[in-house]
matplotlib code that plots the C-alpha trace (Angstrom):
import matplotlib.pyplot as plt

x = [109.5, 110.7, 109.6, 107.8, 105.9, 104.8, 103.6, 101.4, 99.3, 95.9, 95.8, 92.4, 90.7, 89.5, 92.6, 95.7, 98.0, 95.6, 94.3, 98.1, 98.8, 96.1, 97.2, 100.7, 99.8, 96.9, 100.2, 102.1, 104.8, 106.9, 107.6, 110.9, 109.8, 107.1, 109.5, 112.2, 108.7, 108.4, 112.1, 112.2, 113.2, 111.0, 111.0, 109.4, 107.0, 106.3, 106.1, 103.4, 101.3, 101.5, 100.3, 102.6, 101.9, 103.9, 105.3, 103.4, 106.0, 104.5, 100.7, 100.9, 102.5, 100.1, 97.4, 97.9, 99.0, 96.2, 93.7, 92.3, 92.4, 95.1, 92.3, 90.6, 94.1, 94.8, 91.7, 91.7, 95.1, 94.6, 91.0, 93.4, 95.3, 92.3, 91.6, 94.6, 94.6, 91.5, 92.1, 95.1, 93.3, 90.6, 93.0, 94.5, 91.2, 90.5, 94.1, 92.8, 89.9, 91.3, 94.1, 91.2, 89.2, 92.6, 92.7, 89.3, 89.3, 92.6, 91.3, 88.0, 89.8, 92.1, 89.3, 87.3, 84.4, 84.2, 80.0, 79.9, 77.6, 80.5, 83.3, 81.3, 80.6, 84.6, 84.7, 82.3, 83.7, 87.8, 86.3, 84.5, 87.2, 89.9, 88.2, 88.9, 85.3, 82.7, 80.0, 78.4, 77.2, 78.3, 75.2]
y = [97.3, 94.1, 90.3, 89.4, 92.9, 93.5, 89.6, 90.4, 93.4, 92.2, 92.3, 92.6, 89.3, 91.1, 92.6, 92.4, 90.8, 88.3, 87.1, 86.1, 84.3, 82.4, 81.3, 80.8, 78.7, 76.7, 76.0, 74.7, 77.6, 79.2, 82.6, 82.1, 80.1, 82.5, 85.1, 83.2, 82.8, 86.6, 87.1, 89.2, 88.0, 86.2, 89.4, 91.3, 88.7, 89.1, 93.2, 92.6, 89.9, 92.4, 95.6, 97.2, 98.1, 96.0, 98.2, 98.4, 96.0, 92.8, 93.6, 91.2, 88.4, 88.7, 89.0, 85.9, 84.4, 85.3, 84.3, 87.6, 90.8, 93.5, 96.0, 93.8, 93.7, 97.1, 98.1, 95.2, 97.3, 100.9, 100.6, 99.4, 102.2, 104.8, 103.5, 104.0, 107.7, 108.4, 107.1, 109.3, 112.8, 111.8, 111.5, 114.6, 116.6, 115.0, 116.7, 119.8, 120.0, 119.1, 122.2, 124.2, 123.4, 123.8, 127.0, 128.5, 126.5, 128.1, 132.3, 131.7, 130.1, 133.7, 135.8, 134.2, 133.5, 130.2, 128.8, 125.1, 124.6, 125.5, 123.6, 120.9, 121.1, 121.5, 118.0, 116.3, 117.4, 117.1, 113.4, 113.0, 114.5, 112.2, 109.3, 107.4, 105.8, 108.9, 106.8, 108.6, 112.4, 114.6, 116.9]
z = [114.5, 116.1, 113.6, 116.7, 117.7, 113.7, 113.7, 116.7, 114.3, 113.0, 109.4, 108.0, 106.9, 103.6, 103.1, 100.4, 102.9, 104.4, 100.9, 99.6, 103.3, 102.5, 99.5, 100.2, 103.5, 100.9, 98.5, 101.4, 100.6, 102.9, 102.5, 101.2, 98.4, 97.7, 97.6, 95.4, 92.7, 92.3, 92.7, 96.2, 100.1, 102.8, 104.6, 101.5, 101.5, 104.7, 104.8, 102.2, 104.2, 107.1, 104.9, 103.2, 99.2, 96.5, 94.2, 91.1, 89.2, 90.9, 90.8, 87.3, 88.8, 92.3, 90.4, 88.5, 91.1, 93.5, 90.5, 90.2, 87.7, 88.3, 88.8, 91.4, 93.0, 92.6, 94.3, 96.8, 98.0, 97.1, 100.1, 102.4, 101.7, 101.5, 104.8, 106.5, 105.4, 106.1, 109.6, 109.6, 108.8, 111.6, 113.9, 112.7, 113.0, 116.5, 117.3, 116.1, 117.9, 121.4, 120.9, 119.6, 122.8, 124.8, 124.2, 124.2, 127.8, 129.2, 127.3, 129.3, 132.3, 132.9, 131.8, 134.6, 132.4, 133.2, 134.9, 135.9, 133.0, 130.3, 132.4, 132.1, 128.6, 128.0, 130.2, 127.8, 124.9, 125.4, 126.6, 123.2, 121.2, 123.2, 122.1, 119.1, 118.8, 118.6, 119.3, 121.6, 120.4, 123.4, 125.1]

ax = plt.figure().add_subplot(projection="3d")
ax.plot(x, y, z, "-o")
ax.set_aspect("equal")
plt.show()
């Protein structure tokens, strides 16, 4: 991914990444200088700020340097990471579920089994399933 296109991804404002931007940008550091303090590049600095996981090495020196306890940091970037996944397998299980659907549609399609009532309800729910918000229950 292009500098410009991952600067353009929201970063949560609770989030790992967010937390040390602001602190970098309150100690008027750039991200070079940050990154010459723990002894890594601007761009490592910056991969981190945009949500990737520091390796395990540097949660001492973040943590001191974000003013907070290695566990607080660890899990301040560990839900971040339980989030992501679990984001992940929900849009793994909405794949499911539309190829489940697929299929039942296309057997009772050929068999010719198909009322209006139950095309409908295959409408409703490949539109439910091909959503990413399931806000609204389907009927």
């Amino acid at each position: 991914m292009a500098a410009s296109q991952r600067s353009l991804r929201l970063v949560p404002s609770d989030s790992f990444g967010s937390l040390l931007r602001r602190q970098r940008r309150t100690d008027r550091l750039t991200q070079a200088a940050l990154g010459a303090r723990f002894g890594v590049t601007q761009q490592t600095i910056g991969a981190w700020e945009h949500g990737e996981r520091p390796q395990s090495r540097f949660f001492g020196e973040l943590a001191d340097y974000l003013k907070m306890d290695v566990e607080e940091l660890v899990q301040l970037i560990d839900r971040r990471a339980a989030h992501e996944a679990a984001t992940e397998e929900s849009a793994d299980a909405r794949a499911f579920m539309m190829d489940q659907l697929a299929l039942s549609f296309m057997e009772a399609q050929q068999s010719r089994s198909l009322s209006p009532q139950a095309a409908d309800a295959y409408r409703e729910l490949f539109e439910y399933y091909g959503r990413a918000d399931h806000t609204r229950k389907p009927s």
